[in-house]
PyMOL Python script that loads the backbone (N, CA, C, O; Angstrom):
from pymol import cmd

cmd.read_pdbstr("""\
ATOM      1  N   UNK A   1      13.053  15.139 -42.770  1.00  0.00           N
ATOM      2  CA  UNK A   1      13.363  15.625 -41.438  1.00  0.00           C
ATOM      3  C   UNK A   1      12.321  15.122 -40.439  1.00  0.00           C
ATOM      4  O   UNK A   1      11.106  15.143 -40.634  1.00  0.00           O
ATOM      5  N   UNK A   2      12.910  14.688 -39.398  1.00  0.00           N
ATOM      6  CA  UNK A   2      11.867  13.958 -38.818  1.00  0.00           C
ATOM      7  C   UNK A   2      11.302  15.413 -37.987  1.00  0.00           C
ATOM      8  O   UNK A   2      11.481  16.576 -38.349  1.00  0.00           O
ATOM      9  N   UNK A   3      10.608  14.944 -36.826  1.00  0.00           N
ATOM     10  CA  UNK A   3       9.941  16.201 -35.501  1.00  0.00           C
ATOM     11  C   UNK A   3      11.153  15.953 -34.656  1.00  0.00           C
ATOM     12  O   UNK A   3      11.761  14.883 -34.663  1.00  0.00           O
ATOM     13  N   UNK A   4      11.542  17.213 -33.772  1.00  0.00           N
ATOM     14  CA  UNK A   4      12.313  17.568 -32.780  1.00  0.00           C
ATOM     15  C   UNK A   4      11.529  16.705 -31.558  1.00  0.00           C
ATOM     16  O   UNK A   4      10.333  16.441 -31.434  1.00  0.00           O
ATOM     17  N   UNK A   5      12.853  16.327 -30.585  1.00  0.00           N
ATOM     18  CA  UNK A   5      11.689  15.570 -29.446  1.00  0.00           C
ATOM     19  C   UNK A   5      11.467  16.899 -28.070  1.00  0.00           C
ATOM     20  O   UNK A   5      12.085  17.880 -27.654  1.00  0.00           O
ATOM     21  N   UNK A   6      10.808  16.516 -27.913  1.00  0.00           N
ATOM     22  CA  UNK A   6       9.871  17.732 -26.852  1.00  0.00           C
ATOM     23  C   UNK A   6      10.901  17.764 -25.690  1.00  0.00           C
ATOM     24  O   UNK A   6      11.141  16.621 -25.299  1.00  0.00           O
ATOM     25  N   UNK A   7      11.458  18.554 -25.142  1.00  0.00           N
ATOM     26  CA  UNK A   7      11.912  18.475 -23.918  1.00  0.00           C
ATOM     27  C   UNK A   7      10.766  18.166 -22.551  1.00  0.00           C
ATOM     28  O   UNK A   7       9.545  18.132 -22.704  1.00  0.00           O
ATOM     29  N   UNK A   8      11.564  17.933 -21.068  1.00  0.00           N
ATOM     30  CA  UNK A   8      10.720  17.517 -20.162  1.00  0.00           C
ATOM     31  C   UNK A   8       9.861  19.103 -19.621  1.00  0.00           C
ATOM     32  O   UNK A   8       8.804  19.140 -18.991  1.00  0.00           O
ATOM     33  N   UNK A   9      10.639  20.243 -20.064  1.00  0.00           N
ATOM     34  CA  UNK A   9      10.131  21.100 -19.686  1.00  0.00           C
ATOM     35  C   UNK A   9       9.112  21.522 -20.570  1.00  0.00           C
ATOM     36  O   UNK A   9       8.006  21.824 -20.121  1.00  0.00           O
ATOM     37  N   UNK A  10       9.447  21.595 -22.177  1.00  0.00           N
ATOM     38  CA  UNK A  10       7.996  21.571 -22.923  1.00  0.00           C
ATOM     39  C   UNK A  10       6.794  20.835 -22.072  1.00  0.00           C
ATOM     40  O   UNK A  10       5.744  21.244 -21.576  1.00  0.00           O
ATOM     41  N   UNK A  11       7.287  19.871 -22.124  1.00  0.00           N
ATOM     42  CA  UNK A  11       5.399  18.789 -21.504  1.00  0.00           C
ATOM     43  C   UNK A  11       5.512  18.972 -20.709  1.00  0.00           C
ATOM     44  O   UNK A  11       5.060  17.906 -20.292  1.00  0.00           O
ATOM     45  N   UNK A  12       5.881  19.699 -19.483  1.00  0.00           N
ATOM     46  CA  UNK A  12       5.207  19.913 -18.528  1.00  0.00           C
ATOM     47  C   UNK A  12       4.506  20.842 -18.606  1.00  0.00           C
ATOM     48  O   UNK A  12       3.407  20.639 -18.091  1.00  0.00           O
ATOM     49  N   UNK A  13       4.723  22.410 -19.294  1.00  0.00           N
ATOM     50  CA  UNK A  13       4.510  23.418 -19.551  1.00  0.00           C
ATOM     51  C   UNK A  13       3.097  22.766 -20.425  1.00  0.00           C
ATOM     52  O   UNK A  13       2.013  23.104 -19.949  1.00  0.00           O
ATOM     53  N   UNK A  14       3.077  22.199 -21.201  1.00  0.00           N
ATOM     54  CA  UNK A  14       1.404  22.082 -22.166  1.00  0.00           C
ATOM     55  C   UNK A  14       0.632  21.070 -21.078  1.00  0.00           C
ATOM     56  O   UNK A  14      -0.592  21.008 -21.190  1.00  0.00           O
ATOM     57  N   UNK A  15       1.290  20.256 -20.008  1.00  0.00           N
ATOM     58  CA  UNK A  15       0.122  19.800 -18.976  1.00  0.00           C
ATOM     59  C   UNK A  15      -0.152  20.752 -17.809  1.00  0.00           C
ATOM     60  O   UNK A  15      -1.221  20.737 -17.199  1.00  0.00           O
ATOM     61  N   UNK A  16       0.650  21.410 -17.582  1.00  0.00           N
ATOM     62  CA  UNK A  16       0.134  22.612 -16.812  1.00  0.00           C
ATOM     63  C   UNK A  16      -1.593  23.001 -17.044  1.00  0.00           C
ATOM     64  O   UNK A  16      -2.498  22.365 -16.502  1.00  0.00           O
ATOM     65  N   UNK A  17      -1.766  23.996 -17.824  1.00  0.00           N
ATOM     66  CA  UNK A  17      -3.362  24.316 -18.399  1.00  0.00           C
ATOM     67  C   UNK A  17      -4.008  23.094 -18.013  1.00  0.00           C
ATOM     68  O   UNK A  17      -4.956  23.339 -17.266  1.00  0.00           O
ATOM     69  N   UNK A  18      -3.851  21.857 -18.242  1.00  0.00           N
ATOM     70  CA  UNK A  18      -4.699  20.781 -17.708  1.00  0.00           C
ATOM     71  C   UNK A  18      -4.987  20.120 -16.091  1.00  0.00           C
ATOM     72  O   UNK A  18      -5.980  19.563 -15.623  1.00  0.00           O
ATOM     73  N   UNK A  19      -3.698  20.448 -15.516  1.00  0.00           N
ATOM     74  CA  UNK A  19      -3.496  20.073 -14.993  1.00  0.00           C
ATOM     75  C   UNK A  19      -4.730  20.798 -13.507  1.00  0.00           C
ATOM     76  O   UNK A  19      -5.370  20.257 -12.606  1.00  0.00           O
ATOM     77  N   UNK A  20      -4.525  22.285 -13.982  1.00  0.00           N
ATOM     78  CA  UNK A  20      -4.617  23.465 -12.985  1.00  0.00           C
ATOM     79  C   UNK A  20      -6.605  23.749 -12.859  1.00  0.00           C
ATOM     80  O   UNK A  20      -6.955  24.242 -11.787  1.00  0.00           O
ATOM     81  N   UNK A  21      -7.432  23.529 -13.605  1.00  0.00           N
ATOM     82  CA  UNK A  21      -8.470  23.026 -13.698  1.00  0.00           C
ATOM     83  C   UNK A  21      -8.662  21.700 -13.262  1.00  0.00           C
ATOM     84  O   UNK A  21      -9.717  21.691 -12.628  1.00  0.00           O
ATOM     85  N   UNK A  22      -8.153  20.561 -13.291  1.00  0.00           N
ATOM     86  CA  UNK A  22      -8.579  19.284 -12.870  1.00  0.00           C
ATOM     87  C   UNK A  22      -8.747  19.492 -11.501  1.00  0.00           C
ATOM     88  O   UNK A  22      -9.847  19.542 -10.951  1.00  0.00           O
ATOM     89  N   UNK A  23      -7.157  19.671 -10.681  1.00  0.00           N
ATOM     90  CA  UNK A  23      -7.429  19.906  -9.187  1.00  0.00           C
ATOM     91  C   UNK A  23      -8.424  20.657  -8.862  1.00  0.00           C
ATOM     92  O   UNK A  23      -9.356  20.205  -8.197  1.00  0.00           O
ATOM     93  N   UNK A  24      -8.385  21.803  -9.242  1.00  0.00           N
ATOM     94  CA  UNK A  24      -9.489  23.176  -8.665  1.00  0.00           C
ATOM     95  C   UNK A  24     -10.574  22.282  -8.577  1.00  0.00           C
ATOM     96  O   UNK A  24     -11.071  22.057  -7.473  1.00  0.00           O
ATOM     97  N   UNK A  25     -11.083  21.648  -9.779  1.00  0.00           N
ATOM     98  CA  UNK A  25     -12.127  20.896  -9.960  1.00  0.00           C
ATOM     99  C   UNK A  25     -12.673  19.736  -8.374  1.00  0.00           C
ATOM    100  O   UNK A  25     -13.532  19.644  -7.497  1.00  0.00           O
ATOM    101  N   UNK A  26     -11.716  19.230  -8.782  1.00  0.00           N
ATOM    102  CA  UNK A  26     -11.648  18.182  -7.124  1.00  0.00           C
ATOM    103  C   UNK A  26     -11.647  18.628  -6.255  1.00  0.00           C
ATOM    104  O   UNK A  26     -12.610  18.400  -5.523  1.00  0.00           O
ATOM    105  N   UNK A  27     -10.608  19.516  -5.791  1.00  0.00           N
ATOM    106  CA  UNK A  27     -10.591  20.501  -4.720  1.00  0.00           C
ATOM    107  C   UNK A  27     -12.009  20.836  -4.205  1.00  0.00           C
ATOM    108  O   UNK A  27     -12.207  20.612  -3.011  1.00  0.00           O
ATOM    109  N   UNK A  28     -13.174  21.416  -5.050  1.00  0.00           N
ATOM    110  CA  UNK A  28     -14.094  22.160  -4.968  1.00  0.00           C
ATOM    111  C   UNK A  28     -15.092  20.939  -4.930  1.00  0.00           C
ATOM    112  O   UNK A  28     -16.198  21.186  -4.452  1.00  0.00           O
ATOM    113  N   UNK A  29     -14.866  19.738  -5.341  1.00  0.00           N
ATOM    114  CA  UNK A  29     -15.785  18.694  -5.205  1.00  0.00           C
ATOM    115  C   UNK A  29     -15.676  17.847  -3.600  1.00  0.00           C
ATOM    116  O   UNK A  29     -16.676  17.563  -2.940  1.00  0.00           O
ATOM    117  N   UNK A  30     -14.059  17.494  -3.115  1.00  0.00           N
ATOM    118  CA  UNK A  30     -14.413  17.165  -2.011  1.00  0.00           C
ATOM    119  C   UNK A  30     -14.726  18.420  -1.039  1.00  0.00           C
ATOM    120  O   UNK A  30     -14.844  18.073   0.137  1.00  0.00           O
ATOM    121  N   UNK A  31     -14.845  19.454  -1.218  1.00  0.00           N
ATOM    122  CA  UNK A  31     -15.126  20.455  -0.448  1.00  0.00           C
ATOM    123  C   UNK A  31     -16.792  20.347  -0.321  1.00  0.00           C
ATOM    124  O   UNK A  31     -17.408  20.521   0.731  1.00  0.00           O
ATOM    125  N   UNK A  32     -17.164  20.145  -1.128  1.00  0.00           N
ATOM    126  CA  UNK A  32     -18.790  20.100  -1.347  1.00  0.00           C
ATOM    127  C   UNK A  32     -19.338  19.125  -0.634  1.00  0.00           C
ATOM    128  O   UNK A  32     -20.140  19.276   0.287  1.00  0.00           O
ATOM    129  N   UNK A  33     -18.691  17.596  -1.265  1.00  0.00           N
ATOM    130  CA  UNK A  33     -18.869  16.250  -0.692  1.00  0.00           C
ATOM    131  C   UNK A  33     -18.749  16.453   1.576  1.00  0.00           C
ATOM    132  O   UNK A  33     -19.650  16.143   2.355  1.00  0.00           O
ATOM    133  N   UNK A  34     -17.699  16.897   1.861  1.00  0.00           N
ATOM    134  CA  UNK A  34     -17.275  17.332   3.096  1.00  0.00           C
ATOM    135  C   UNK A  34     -18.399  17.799   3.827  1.00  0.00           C
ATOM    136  O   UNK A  34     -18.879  17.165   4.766  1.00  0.00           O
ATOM    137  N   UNK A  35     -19.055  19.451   3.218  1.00  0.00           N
ATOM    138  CA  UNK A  35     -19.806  19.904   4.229  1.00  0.00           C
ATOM    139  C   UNK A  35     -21.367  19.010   3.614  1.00  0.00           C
ATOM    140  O   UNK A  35     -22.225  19.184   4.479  1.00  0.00           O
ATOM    141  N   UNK A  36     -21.851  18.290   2.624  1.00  0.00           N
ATOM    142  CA  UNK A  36     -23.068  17.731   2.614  1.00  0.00           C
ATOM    143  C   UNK A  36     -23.272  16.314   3.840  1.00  0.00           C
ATOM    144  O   UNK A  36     -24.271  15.815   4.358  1.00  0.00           O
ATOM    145  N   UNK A  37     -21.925  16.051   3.939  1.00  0.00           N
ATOM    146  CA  UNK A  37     -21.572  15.032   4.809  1.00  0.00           C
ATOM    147  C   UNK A  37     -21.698  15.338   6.171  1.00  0.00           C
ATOM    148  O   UNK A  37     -22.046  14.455   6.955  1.00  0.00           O
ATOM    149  N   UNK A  38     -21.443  16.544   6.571  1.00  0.00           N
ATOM    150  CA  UNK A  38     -21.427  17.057   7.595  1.00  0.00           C
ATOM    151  C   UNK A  38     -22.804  17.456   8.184  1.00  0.00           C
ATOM    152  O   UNK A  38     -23.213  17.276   9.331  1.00  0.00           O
ATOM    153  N   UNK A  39     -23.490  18.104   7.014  1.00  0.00           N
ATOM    154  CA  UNK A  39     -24.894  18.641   7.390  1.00  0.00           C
ATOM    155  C   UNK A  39     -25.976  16.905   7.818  1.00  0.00           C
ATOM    156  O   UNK A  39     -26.629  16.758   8.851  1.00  0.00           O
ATOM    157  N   UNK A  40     -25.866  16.030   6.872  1.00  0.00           N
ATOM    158  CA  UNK A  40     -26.182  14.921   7.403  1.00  0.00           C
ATOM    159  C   UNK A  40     -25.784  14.066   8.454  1.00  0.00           C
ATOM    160  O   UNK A  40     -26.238  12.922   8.476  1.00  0.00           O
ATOM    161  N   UNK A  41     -24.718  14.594   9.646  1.00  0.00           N
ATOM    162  CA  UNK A  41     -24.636  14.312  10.849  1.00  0.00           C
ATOM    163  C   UNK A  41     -23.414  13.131  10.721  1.00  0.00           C
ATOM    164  O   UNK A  41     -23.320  12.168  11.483  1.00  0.00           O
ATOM    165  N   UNK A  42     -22.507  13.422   9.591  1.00  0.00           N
ATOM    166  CA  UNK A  42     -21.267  12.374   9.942  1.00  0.00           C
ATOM    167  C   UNK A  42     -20.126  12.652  10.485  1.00  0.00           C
ATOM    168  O   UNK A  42     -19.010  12.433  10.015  1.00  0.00           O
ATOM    169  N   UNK A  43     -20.388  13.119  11.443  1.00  0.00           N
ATOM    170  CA  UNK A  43     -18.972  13.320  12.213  1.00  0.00           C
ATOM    171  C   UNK A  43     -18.400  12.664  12.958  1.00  0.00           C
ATOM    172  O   UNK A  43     -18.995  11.777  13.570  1.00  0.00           O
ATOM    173  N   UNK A  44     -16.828  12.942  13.166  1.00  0.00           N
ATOM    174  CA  UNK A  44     -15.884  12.342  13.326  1.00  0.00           C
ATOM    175  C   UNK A  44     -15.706  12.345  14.680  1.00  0.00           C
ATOM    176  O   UNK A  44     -14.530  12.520  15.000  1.00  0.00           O
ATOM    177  N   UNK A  45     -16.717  12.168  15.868  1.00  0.00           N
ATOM    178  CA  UNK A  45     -16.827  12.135  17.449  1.00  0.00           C
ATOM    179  C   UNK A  45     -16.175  11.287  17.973  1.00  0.00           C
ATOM    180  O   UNK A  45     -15.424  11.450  18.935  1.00  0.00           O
ATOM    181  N   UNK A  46     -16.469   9.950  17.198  1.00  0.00           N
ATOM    182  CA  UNK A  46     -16.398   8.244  17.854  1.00  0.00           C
ATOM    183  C   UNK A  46     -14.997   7.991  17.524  1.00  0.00           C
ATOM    184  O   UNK A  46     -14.745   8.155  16.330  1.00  0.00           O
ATOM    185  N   UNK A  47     -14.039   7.642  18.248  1.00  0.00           N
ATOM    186  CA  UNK A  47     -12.594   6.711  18.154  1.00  0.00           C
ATOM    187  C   UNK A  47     -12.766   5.448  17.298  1.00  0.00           C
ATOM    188  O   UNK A  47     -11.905   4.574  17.401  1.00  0.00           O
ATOM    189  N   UNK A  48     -13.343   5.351  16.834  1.00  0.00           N
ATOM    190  CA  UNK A  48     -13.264   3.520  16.228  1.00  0.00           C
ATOM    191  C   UNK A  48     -12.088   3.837  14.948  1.00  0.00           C
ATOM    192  O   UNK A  48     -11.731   4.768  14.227  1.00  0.00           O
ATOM    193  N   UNK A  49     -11.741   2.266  15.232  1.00  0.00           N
ATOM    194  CA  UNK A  49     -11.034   1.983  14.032  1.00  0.00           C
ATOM    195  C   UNK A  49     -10.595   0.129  14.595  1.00  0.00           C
ATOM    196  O   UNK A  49     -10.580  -0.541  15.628  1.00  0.00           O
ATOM    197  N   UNK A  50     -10.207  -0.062  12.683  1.00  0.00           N
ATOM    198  CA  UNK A  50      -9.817  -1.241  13.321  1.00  0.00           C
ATOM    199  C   UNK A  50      -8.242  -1.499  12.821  1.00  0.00           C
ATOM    200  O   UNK A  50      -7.866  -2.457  12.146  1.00  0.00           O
ATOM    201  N   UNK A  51      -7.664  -0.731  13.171  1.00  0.00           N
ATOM    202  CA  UNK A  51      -5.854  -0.708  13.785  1.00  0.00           C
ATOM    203  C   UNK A  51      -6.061  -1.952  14.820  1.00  0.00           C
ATOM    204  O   UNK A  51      -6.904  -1.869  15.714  1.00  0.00           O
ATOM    205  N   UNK A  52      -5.034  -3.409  14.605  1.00  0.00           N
ATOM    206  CA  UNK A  52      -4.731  -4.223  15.766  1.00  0.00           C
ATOM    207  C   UNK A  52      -3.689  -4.265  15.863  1.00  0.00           C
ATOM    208  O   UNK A  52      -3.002  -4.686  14.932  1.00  0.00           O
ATOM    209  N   UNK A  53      -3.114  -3.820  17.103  1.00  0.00           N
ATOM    210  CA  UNK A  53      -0.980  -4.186  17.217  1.00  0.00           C
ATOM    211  C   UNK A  53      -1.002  -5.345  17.117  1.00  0.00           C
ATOM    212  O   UNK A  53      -1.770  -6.146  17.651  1.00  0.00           O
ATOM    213  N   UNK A  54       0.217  -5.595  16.118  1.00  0.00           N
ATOM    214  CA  UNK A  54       0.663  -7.120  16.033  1.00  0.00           C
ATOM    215  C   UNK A  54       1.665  -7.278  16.678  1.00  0.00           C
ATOM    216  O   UNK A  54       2.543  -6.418  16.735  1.00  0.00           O
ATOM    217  N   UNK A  55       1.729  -8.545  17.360  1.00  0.00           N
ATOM    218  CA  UNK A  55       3.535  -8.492  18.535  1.00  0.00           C
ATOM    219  C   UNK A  55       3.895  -9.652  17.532  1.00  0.00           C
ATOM    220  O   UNK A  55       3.114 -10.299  16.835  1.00  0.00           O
ATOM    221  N   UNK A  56       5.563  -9.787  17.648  1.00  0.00           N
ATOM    222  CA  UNK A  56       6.644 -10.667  16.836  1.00  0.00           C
ATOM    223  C   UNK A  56       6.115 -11.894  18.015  1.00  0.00           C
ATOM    224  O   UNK A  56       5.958 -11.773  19.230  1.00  0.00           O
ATOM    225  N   UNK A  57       5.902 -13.199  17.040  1.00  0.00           N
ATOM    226  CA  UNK A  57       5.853 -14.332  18.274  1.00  0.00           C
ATOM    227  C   UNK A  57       6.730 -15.648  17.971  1.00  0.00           C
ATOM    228  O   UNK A  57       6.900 -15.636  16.752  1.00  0.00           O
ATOM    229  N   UNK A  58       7.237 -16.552  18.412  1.00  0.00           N
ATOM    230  CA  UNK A  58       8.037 -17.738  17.924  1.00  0.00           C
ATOM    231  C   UNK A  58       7.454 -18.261  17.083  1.00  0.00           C
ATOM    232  O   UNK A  58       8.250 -18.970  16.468  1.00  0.00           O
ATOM    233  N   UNK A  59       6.192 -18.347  16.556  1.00  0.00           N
ATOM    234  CA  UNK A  59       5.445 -18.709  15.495  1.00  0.00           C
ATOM    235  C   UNK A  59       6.292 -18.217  14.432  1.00  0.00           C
ATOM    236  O   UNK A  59       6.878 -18.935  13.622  1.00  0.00           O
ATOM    237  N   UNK A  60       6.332 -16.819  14.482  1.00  0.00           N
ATOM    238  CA  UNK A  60       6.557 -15.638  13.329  1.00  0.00           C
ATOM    239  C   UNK A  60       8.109 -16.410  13.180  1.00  0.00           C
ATOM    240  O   UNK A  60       8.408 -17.032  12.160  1.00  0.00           O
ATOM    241  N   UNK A  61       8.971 -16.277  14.274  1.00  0.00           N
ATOM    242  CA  UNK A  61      10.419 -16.671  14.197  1.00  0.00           C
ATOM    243  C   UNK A  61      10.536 -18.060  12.827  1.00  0.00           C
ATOM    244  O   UNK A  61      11.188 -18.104  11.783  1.00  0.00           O
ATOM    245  N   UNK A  62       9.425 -19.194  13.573  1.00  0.00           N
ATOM    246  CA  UNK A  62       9.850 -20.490  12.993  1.00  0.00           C
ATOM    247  C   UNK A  62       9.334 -20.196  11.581  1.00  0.00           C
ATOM    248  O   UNK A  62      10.081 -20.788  10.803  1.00  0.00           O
ATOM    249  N   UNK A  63       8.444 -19.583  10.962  1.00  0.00           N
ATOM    250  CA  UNK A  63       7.772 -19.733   9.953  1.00  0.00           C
ATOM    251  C   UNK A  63       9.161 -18.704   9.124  1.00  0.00           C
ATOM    252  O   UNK A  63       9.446 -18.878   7.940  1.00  0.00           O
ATOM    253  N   UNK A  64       9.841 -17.727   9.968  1.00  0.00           N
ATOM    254  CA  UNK A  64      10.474 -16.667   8.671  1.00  0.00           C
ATOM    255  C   UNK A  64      12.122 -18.335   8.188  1.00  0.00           C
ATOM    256  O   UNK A  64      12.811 -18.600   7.203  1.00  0.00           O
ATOM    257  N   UNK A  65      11.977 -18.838   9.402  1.00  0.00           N
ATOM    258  CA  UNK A  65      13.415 -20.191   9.422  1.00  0.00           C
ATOM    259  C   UNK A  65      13.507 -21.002   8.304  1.00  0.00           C
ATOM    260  O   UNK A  65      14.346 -21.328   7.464  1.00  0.00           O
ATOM    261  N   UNK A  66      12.032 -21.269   8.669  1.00  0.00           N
ATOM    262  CA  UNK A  66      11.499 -22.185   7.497  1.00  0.00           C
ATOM    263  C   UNK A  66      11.697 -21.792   6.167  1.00  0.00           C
ATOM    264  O   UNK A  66      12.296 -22.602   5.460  1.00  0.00           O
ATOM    265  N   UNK A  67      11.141 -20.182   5.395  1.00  0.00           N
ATOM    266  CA  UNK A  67      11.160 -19.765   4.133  1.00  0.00           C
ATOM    267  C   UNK A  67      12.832 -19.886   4.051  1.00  0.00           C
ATOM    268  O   UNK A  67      13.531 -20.350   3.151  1.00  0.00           O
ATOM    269  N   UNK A  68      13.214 -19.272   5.377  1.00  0.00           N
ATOM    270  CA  UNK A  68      14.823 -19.038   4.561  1.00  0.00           C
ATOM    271  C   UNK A  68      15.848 -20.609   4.678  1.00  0.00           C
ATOM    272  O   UNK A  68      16.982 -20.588   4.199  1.00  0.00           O
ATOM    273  N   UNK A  69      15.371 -21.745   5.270  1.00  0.00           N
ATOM    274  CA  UNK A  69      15.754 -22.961   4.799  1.00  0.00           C
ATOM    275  C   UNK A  69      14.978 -23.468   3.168  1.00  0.00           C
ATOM    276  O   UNK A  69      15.570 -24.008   2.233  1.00  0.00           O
ATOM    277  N   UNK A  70      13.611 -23.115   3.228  1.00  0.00           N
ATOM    278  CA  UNK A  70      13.480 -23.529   2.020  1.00  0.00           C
ATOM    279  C   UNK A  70      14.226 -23.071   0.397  1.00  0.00           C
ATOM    280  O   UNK A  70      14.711 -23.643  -0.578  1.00  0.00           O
ATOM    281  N   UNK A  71      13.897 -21.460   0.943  1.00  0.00           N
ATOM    282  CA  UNK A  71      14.900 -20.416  -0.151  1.00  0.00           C
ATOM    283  C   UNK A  71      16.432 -20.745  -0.235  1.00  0.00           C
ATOM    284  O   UNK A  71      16.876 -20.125  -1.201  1.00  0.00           O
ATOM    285  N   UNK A  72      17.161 -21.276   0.218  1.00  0.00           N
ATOM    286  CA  UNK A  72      18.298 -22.032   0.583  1.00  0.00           C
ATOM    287  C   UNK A  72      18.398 -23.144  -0.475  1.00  0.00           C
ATOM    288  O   UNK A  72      18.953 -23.122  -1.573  1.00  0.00           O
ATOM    289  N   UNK A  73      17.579 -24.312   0.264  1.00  0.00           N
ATOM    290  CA  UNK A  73      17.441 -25.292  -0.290  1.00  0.00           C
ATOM    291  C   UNK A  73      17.231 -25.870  -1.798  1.00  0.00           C
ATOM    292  O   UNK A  73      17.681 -26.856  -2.382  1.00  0.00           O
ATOM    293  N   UNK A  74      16.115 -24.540  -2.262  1.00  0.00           N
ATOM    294  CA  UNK A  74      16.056 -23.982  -3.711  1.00  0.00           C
ATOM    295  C   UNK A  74      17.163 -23.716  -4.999  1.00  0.00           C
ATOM    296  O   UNK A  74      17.443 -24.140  -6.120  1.00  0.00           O
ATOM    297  N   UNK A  75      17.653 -22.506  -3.803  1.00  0.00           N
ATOM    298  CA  UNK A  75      18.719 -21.792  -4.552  1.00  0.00           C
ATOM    299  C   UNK A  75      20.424 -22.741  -4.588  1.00  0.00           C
ATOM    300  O   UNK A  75      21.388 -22.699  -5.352  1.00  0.00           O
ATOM    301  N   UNK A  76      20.212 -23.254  -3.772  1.00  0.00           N
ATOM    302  CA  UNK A  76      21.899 -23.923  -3.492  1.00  0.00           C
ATOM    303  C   UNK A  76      21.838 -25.011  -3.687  1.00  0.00           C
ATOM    304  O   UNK A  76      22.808 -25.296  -4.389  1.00  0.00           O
ATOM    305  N   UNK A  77      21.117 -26.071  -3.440  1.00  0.00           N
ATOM    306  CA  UNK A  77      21.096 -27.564  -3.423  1.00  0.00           C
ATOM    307  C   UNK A  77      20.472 -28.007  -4.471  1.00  0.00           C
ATOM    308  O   UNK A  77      19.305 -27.680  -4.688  1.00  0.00           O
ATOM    309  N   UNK A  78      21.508 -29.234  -5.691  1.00  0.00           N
ATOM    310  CA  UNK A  78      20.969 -29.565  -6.816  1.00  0.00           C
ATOM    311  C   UNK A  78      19.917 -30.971  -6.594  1.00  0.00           C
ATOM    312  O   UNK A  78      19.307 -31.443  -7.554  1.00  0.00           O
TER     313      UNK A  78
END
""", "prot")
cmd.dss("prot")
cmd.show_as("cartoon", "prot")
cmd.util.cbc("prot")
cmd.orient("prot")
């Protein structure tokens, strides 16, 4: 007789117990990490970032023409 196979609700039920300590664990670590960060003066005052809007340009047009003549050319022509 072989072993019965586990349903999805068995294994979730035996990763539960594991599961529920790991987070707490983290939880309580970036919580720690957060205010030591804070007491050493890193706060979040300053706007920076480096987000750049990209605009669509005829560059962009000819270069997407090109893949889809080449992908074409590939796929269809012996």
């Amino acid at each position: 007789m072989g072993k019965r196979k586990m349903t999805l609700v068995k294994r979730v039920r035996q990763v539960i117990p594991l599961l529920i300590p790991l987070f707490n664990s983290s939880l309580r670590q970036a919580e720690t990490l957060a205010e030591a960060m804070l007491a050493r003066g890193f706060e979040n005052t300053s706007s920076r970032s480096g987000l750049r809007e990209y605009t669509f340009t005829w560059l962009d047009t000819a270069f997407l023409a090109g893949c889809g003549i080449c992908a074409y050319l590939m796929l269809f022509v012996k």
